[in-house]
C-alpha atoms as an extended CHARMM CRD file, in Angstrom:
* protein
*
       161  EXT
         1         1  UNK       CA             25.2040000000      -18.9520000000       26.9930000000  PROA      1               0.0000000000
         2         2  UNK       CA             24.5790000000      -20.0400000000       23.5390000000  PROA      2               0.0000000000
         3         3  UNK       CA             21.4000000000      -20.3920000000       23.7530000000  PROA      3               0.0000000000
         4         4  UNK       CA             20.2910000000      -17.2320000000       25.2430000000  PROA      4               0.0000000000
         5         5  UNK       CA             18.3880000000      -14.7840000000       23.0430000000  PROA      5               0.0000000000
         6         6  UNK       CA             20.6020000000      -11.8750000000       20.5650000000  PROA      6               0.0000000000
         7         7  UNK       CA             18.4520000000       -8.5020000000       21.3370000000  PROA      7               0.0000000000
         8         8  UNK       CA             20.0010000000       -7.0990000000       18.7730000000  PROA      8               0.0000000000
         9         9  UNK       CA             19.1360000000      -10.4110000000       15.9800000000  PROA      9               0.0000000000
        10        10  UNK       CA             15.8560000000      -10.1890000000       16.8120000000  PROA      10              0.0000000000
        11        11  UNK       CA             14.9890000000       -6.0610000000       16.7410000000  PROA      11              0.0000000000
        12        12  UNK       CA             13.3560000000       -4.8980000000       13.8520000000  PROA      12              0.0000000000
        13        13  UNK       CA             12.9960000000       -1.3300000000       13.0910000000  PROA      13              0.0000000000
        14        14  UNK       CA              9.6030000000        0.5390000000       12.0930000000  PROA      14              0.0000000000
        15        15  UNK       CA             11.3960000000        3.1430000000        9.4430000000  PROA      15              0.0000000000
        16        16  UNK       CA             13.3750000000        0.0500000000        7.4440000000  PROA      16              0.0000000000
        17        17  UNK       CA             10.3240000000       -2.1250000000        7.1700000000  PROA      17              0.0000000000
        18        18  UNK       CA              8.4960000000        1.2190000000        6.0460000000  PROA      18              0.0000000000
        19        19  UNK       CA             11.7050000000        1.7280000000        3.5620000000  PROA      19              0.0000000000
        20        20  UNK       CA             12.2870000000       -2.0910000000        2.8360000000  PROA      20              0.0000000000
        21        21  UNK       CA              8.4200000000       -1.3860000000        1.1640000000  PROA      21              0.0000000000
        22        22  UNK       CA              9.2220000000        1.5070000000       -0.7620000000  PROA      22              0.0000000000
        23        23  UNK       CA             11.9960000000       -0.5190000000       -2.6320000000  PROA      23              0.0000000000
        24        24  UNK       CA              9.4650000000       -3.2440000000       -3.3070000000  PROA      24              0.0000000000
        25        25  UNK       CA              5.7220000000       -3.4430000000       -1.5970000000  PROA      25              0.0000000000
        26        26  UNK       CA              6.2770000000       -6.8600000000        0.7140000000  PROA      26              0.0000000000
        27        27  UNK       CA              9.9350000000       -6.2670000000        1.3330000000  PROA      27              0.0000000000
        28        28  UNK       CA              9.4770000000       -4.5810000000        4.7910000000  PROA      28              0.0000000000
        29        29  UNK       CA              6.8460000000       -7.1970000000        5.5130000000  PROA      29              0.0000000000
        30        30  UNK       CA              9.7980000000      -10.2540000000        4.5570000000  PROA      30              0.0000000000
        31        31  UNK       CA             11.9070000000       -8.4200000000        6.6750000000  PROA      31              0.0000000000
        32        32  UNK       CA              9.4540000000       -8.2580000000        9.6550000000  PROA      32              0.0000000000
        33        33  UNK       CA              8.9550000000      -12.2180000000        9.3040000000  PROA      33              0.0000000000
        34        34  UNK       CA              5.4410000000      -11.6270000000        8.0270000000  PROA      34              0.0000000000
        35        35  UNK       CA              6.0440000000      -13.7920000000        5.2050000000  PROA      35              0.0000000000
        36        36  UNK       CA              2.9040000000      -14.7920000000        3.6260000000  PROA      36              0.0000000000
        37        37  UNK       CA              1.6860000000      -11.2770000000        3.6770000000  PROA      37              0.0000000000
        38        38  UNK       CA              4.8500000000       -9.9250000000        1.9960000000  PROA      38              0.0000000000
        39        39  UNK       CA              4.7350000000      -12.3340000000       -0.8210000000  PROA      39              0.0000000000
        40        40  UNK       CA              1.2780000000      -11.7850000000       -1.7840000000  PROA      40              0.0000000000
        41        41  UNK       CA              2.5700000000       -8.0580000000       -1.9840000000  PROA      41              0.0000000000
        42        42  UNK       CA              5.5110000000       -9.3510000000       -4.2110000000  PROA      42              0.0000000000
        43        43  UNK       CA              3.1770000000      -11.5370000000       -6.0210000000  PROA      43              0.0000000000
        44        44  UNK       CA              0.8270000000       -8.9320000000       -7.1030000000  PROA      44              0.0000000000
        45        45  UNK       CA              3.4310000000       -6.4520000000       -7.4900000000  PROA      45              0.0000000000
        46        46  UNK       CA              5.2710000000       -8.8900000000      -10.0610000000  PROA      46              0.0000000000
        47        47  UNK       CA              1.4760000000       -9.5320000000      -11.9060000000  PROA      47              0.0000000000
        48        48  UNK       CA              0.5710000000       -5.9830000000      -11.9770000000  PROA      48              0.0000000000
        49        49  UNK       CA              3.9410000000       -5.0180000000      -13.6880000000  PROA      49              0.0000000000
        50        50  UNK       CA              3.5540000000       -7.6680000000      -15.9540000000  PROA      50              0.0000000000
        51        51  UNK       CA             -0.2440000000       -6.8790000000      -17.0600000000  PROA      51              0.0000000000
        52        52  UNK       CA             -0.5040000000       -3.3300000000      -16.4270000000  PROA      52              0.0000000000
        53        53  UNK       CA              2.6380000000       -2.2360000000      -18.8990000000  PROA      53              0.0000000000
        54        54  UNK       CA              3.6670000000        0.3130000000      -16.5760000000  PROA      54              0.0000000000
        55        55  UNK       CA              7.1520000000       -0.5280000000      -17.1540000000  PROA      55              0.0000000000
        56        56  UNK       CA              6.5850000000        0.5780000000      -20.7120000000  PROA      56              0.0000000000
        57        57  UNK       CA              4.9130000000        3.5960000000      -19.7940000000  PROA      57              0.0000000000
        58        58  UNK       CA              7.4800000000        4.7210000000      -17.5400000000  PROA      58              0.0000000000
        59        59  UNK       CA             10.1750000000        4.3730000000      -20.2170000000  PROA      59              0.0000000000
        60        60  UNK       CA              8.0540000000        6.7120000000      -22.3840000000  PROA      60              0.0000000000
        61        61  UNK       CA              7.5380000000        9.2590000000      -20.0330000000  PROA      61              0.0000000000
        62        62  UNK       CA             11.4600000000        9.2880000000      -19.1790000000  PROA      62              0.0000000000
        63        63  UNK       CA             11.6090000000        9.1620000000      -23.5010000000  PROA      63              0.0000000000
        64        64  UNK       CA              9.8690000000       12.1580000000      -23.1520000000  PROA      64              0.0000000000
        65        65  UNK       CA              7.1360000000       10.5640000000      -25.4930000000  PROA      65              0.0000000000
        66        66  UNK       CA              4.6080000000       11.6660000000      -22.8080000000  PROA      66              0.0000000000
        67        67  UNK       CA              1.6120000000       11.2630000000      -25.8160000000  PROA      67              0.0000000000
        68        68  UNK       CA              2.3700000000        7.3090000000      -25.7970000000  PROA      68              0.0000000000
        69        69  UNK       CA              2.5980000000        7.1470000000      -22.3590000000  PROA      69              0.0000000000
        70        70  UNK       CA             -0.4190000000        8.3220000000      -21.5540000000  PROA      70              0.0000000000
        71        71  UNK       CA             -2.2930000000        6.4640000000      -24.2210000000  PROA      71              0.0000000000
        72        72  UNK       CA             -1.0860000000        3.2710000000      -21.9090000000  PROA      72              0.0000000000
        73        73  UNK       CA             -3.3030000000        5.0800000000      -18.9120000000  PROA      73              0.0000000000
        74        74  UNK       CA             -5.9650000000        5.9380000000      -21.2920000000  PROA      74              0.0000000000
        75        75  UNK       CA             -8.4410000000        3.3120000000      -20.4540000000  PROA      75              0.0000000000
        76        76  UNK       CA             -6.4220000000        1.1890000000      -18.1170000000  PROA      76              0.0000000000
        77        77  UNK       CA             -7.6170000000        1.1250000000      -14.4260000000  PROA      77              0.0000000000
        78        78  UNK       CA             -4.0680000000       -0.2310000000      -13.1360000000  PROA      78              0.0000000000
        79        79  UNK       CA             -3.1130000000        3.1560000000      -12.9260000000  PROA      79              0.0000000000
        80        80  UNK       CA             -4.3090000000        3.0230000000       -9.1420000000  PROA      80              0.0000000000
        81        81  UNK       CA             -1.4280000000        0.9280000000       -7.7900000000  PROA      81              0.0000000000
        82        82  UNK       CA             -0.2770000000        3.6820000000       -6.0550000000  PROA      82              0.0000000000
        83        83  UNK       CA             -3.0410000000        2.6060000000       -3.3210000000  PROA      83              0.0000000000
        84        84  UNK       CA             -1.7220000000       -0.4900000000       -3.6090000000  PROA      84              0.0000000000
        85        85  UNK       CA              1.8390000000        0.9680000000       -3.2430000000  PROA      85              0.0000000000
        86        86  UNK       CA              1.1700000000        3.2420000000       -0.3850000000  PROA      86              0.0000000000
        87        87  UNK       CA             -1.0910000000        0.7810000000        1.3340000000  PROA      87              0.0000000000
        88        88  UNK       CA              1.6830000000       -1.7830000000        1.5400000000  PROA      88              0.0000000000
        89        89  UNK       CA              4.3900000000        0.7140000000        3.0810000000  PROA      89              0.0000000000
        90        90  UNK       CA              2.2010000000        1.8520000000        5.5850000000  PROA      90              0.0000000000
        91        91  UNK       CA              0.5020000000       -1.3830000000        6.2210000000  PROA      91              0.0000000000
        92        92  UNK       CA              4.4660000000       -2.9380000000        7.2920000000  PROA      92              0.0000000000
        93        93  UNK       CA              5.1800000000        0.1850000000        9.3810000000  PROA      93              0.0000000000
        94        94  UNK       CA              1.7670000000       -0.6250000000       11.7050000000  PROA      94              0.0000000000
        95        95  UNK       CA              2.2360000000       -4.3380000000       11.6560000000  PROA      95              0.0000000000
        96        96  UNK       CA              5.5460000000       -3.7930000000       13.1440000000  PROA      96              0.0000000000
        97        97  UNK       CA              4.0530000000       -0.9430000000       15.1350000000  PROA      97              0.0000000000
        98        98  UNK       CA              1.2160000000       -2.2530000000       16.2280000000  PROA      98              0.0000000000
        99        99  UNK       CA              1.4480000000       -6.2990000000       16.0510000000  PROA      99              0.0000000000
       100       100  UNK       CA              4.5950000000       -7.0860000000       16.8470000000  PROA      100             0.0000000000
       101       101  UNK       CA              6.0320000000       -4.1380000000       19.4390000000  PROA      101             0.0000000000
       102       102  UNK       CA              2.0770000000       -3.7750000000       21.0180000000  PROA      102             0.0000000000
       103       103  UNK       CA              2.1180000000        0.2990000000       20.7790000000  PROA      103             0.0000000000
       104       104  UNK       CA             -1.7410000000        0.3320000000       19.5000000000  PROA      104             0.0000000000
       105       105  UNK       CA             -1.3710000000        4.1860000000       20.5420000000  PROA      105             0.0000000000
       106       106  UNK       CA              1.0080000000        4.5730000000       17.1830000000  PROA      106             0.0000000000
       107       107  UNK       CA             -1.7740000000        3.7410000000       15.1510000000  PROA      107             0.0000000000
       108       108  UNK       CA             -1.2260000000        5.0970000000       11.5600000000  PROA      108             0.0000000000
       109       109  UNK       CA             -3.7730000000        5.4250000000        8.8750000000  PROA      109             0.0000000000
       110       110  UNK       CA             -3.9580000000        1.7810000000        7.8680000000  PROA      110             0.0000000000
       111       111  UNK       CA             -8.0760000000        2.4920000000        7.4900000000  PROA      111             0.0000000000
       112       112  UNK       CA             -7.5650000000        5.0770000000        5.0910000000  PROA      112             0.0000000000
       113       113  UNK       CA             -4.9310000000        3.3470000000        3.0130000000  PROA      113             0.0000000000
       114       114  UNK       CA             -6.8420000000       -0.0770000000        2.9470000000  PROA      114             0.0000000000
       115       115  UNK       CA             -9.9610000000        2.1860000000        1.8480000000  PROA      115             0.0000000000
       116       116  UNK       CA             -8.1230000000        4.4080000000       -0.7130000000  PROA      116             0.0000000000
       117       117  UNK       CA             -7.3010000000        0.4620000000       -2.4100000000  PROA      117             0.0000000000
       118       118  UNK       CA            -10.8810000000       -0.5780000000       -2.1660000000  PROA      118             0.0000000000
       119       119  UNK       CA            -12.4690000000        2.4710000000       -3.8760000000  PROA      119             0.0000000000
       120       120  UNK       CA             -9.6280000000        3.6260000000       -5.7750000000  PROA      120             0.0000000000
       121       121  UNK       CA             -9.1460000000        0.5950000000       -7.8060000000  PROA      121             0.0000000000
       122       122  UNK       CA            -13.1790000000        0.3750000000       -8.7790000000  PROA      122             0.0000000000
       123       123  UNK       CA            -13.2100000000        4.1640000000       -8.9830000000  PROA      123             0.0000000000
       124       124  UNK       CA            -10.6200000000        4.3920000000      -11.7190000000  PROA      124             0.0000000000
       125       125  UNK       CA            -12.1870000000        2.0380000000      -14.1520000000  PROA      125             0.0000000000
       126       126  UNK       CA            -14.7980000000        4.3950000000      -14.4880000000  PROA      126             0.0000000000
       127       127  UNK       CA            -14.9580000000        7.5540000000      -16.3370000000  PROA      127             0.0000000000
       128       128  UNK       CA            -18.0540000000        9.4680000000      -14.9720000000  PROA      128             0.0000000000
       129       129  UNK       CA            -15.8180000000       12.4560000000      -12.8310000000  PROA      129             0.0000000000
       130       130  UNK       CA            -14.2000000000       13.1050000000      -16.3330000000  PROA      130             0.0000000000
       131       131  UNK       CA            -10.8390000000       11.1940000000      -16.5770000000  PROA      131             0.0000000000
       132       132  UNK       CA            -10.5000000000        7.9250000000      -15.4400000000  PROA      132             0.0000000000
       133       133  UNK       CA             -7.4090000000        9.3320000000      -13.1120000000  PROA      133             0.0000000000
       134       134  UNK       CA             -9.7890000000       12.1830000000      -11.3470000000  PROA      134             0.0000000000
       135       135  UNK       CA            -12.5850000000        9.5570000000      -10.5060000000  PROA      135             0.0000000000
       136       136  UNK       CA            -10.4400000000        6.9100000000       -9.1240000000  PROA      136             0.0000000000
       137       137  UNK       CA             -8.7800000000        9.2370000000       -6.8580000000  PROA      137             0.0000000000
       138       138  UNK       CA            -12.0970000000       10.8610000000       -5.9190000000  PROA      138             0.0000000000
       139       139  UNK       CA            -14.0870000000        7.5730000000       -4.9680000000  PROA      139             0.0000000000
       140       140  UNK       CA            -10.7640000000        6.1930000000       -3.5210000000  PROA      140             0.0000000000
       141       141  UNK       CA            -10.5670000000        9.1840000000       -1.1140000000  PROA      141             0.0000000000
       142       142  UNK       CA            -13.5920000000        9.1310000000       -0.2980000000  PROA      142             0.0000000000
       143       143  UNK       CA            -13.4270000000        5.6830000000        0.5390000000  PROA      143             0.0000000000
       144       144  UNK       CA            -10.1900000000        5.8200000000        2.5410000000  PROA      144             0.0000000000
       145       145  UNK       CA            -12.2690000000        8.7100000000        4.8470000000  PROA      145             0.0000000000
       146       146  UNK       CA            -15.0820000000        6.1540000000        5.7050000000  PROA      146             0.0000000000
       147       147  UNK       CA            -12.3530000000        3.2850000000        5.8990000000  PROA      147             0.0000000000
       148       148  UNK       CA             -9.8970000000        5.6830000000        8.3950000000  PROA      148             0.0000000000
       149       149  UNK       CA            -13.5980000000        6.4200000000       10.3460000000  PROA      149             0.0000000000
       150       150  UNK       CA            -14.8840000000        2.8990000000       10.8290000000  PROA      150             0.0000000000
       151       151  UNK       CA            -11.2520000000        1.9370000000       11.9420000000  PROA      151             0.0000000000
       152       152  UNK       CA            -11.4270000000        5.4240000000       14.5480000000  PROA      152             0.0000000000
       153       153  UNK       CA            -14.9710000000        3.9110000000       15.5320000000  PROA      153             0.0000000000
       154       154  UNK       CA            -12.9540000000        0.6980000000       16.3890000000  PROA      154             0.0000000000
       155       155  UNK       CA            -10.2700000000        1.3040000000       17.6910000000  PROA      155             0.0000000000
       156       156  UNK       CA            -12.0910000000        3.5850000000       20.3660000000  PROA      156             0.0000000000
       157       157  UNK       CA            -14.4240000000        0.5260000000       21.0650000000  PROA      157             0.0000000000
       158       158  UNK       CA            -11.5000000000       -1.4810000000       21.2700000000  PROA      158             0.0000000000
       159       159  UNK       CA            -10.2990000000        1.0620000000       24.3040000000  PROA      159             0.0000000000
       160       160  UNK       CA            -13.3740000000        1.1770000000       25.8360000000  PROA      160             0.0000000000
       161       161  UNK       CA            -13.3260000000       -2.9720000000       26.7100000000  PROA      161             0.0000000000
């Protein structure tokens, strides 16, 4: 009897892995038991507060000293962790999802996250949309569509075999 298996130890739910990685990106992915995954979120969470001075920008914006917070943005690509942010919460609700309950059906939007990151990040060190904001978002979107359509393509191939 001891040694028989606690259901209820070893359930883990979808919505607090997608909540543990709102509080922190690799939190829900630490509480899934995906451990190397969440602290390389952690990691580069920690790095990118450190180097990016969002921290400080954030205080000046709740200051009200929006002019010095958005000099911090001015030329400073970093402002994309959103992607990173976003791609992290969604990325622990479809490893749980997908990986570890086998409900490939519930696929969420992973592509278009993971893309959003990979042009996003490029696309807002460059300034040729206007504002470094504008093209980062544009080329990250854009990216995240052709991302979210190659992972459709696969997914369906996947199906097919």
């Amino acid at each position: 009897m001891i040694n028989e298996p606690n259901e209820q130890a070893t359930y883990k739910s979808s919505i607090f892995a997608l909540i543990w990685s709102i509080a922190m990106p690799g939190l829900g992915h630490l509480y899934l038991g995906n451990k190397v995954i969440g602290i390389l979120f952690m990691a580069y969470t920690g790095i990118f507060m450190i180097f990016s001075e969002l921290n400080n920008a954030i205080f000046y914006a709740f200051a009200g000293d929006f002019q010095k917070a958005n000099s911090i943005f001015a030329e400073n690509p970093s402002i994309f962790f959103p992607a990173v942010y976003s791609f992290a919460i969604w990325h622990a609700y479809n490893y749980d999802v997908i990986v570890r309950k086998g409900r490939s059906s519930e696929y969420k939007l992973t592509g278009f996250f993971f893309g959003l990151l990979i042009g996003g990040v490029p696309g807002s060190s460059q300034k040729f949309l206007g504002t470094y904001i504008f093209t980062g978002l544009v080329v990250g979107i854009i990216a995240g569509i052709l991302f979210h359509l190659v992972e459709k393509l696969i997914v369906t191939q996947l199906k097919k075999s």
